[in-house]
N, C-alpha and C positions, 0 to 999 in steps of 0.2 A: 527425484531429490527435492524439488521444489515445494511437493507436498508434503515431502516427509519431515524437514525441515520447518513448516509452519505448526506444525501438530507434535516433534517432541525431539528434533535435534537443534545442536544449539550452532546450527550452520546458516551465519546471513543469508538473505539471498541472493545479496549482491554476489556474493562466490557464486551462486548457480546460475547468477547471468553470465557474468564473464565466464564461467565454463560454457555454457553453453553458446556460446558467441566463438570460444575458441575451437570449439566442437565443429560447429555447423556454420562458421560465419558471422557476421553481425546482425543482418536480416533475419535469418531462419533463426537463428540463435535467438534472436531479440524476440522475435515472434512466438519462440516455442517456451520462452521465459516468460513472455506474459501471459498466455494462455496455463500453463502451467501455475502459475499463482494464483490465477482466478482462480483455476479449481481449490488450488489451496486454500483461497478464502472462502470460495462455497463449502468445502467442506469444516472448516470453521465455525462457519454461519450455521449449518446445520447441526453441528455438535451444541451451541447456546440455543439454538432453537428446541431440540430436542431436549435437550438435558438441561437446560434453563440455568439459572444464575450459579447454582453450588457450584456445578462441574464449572462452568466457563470462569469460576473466580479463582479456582485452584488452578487454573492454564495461564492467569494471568495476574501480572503485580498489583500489590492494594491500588502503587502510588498510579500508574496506566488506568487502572479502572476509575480510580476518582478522578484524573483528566479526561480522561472520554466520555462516561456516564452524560453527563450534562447537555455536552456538547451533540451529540450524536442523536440524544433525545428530542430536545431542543431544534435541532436543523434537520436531521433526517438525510437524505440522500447530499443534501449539500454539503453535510458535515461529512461525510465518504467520500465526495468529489476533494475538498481539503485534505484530507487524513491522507488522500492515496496521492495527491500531488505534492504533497511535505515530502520531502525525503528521511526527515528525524523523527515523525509519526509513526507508532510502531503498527505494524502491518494486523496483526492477526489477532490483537486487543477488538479493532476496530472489527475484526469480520464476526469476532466470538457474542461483541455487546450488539451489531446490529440483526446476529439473530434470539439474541437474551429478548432485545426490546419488542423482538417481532415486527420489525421492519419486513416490507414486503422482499419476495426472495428475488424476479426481475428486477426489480430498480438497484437493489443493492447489487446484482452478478454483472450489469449493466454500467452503473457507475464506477464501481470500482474496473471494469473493465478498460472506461474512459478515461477514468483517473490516472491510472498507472501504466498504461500505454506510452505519454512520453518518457517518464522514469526508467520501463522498461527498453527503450531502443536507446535513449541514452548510453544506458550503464554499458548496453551491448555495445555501442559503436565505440565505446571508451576500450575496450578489450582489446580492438586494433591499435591502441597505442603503448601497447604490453610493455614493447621492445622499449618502449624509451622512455625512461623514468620519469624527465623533465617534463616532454610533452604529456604524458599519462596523470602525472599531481596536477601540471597545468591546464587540463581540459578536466578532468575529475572535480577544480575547485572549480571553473567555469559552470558546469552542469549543475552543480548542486549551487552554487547562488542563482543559476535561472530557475531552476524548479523551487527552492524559495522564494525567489520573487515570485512566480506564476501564483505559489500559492496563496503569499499572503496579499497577492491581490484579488485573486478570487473571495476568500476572506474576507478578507473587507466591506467586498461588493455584499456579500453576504449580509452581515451583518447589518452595513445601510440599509438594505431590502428587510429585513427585522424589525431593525428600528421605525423603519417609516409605516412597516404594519400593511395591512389589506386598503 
C-alpha cells in the first residue's frame, strides 16, 4: 500500500502507518512502514531518474516543484535529511526531483532512510493511542512539534554550514 500510494493513490501514508501499527504492533508496524516508504521513494527516485523531468513534473505540483528545485539542488543529501524529518514536506516530490537531479541512488535510499525513521515510529506508536481521542490529538500535536522542531534545527545547522562555505 505504502508504495502504491506514493506512485498514484491518493492515500496518506500516515493511514498506512497507523494500519500497519494496528496490523502488526507498533514496532513491526513502524518498521515495516519505513522500510516500505523507502522503497516507495527509491522507486520514485527511479522513475525521475529514468524518465527525467517531463514525467516526474506530471506526478508532481508546479507549486512542490518550485519549492524543492532549489532547495534539493543546492543542499543535496541535507536537503533529503530535512524534507524527510518535516512532517509537512511532501514525501515523493522530494524522491521524484532527487532522481530528476541525479543525485546519487545510496546517499539519497540512505538518507531518506535516516530521515524518516523517527517520523516513522512516531506515527506508529501514536496508533496505540487509537482508543483515546484526547490522548491520540494530544500525543499527535506533541510528535509533530518535535519533528518540527528537529527539523528546522537541522535546517538551520545547515544553512550556517552554507553560509560559512568550505
Amino acid at each position: 500500500l505504502m508504495v502504491a500510494q506514493a506512485i498514484a493513490a491518493p492515500i496518506p501514508a500516515i493511514v498506512v502507518t497507523l494500519t500497519n501499527s494496528a496490523l502488526f504492533g507498533w514496532v513491526l508496524g513502524g518498521l515495516l512502514s519505513i522500510l516500505s516508504a523507502n522503497i516507495a521513494a527509491a522507486l520514485c527516485y527511479l522513475i525521475g531518474r529514468a524518465w527525467g523531468e517531463p514525467i516526474a513534473r506530471r506526478l508532481v505540483s508546479e507549486k512542490a516543484w518550485q519549492r524543492t528545485t532549489g532547495f534539493v539542488e543546492e543542499h543535496g543529501t541535507h536537503a533529503i535529511l530535512v524534507a524527510r524529518l518535516l512532517p509537512f514536506v511532501p514525501f515523493d516530490p522530494i524522491s521524484y526531483l532527487a532522481g530528476v537531479v541525479r543525485m546519487r541512488f545510496w546517499p539519497f535510499f540512505l538518507t531518506t532512510l535516516v530521515g524518516q525513521a523517527p517520523a516513522g515510529m512516531a506515527y506508529s506508536w501514536l496508533a496505540t493511542r487509537r482508543d483515546d481521542p484526547a490522548q491520540f490529538i494530544g500525543a499527535a500535536l506533541c510528535i509533530v512539534a518535535g519533528l518540527v522542531l528537529v527539523g528546522i534545527i537541522v535546517r538551520r545547522r545547515l544553512r550556517r554550514a552554507s553560509d560559512a562555505g568550505p
